[in-house]
C-alpha positions in Angstrom: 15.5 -53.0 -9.7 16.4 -51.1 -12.9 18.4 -48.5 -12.1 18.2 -46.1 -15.1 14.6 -46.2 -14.3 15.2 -44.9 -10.9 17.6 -42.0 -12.3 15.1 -41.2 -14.6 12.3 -40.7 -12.5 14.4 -38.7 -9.8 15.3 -36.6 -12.7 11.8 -35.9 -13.4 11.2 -35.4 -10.0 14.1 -32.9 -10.0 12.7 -31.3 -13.2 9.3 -31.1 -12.4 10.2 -29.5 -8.6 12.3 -27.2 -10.8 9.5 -26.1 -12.7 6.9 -25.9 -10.0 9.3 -23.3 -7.4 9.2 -21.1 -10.9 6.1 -21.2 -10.9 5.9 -20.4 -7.2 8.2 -17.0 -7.4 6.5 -14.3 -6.3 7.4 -10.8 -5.6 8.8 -8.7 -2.7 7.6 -4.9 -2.5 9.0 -2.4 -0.2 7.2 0.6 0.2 8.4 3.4 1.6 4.8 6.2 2.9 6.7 9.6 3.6 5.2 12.4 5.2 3.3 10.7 7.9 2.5 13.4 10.7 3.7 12.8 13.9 0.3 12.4 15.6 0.7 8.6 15.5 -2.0 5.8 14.6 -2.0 3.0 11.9 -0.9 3.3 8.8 -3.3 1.1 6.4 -1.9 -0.4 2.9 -3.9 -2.5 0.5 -2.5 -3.6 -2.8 -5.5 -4.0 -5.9 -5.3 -5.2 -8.8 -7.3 -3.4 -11.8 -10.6 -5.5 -10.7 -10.7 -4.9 -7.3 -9.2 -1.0 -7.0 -12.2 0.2 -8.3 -14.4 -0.9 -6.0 -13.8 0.6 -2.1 -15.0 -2.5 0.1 -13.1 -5.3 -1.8 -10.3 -7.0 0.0 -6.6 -6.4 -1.2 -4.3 -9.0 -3.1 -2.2 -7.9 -0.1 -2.3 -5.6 3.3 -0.7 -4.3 5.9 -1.5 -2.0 9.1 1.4 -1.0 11.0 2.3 1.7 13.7 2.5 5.2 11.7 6.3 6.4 11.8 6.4 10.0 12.2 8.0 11.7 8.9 8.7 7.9 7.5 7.3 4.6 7.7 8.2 1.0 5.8 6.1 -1.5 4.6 7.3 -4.5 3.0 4.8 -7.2 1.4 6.1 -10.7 1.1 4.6 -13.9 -1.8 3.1 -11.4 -4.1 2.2 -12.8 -7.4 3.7 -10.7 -10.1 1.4 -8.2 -11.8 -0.2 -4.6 -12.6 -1.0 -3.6 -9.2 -2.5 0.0 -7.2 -1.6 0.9 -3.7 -4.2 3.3 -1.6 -2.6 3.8 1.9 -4.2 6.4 4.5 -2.8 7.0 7.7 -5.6 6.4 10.4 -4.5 8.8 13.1 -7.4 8.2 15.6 -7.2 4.1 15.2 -11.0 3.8 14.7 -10.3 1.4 11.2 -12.0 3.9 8.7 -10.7 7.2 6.1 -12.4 9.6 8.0 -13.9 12.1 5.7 -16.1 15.2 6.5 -19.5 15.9 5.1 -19.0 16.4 1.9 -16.4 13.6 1.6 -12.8 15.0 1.8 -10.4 13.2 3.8 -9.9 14.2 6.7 -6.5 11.7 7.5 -3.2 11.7 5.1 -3.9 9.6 2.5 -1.5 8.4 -0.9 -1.7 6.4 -4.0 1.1 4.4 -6.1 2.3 6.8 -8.3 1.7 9.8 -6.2 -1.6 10.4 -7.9 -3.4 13.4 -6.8 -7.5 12.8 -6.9 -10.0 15.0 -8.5 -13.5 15.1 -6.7 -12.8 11.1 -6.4 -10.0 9.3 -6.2 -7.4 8.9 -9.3 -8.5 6.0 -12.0 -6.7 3.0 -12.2 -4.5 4.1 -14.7 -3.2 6.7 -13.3 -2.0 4.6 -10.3 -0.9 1.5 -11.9 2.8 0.1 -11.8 4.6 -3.6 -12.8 5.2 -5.8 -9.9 8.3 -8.3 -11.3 9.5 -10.8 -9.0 12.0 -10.8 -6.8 12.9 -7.1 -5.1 10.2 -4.1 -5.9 10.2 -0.8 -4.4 7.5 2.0 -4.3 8.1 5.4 -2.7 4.5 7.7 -1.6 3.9 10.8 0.1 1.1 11.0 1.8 -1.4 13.8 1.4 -3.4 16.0 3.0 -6.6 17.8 2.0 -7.1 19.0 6.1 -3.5 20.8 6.6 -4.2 24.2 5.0 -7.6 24.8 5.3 -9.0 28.0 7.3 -10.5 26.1 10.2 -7.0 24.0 10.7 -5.3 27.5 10.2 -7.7 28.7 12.6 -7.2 26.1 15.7 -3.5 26.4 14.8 -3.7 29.9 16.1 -5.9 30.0 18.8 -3.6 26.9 19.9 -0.6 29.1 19.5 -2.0 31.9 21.8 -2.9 29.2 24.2 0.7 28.1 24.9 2.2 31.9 25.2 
């Protein structure tokens, strides 16, 4: 057997295993959804890339749905590829798997976006959401909104509720 053959190809081996965990690296994101209101359910995260953000039934590069945290809840998404990504959480108080949304289409749950982007009669553009993924250890911080929490009809309940309990 020729031994400096054998050394050679385990140092290819080496090399090319080397080359192929690069390869592999992938990204860790943490993100942190603040201002989640106490009344409970699922909080839903989907991370998009620019082709698939625009487009409100296409599946996320990555998800997660986890018990809502009242005031703060983590999410951390393992093996993402490194990239330009947008993040659309909502927090889906009643559990039923949808944004609820009244009749002319507001959101009626807390919802949030990378970047905090607020949206404008629809929701922000992808450029207005859009942030680097490196690998190794990312972070993202949002706060939830919501369109419901001042409006007269919540202010409303609120008071009728509040005369209730006296």
């Amino acid at each position: 057997m020729n031994w400096s053959r054998v050394l050679a190809l385990v140092s290819l081996a080496g090399i090319l295993a080397a080359g192929s965990a690069v390869s592999a690296a992938a990204a860790e994101l943490t993100i942190r959804v603040e201002n989640v209101l106490p009344s409970g359910g699922i909080l839903r995260l989907g991370l998009y890339d620019a082709a698939r953000y625009p487009d409100d039934n296409s599946k996320p590069i990555a998800s997660a749905d986890v018990s809502a945290v009242p005031g703060e809840t983590v999410v951390t998404l393992h093996a993402v590829p490194a990239g330009t990504y947008a993040i659309q959480t909502f927090q889906d108080v009643n559990a039923n798997d949808k944004m609820d949304t009244s009749w002319l289409g507001l959101p009626l749950e807390p919802f949030g976006f990378s970047l905090d982007a607020k949206p404008f009669l629809s929701k922000p553009s992808f450029n207005d959401v859009k942030f680097i993924l490196a690998d190794g250890e990312n972070s993202q911080v949002i706060h939830l909104q919501n369109t419901t929490t001042n409006s007269p009809s919540n202010k409303a309940r609120d008071a009728i509720r509040a005369r209730q309990r006296q």
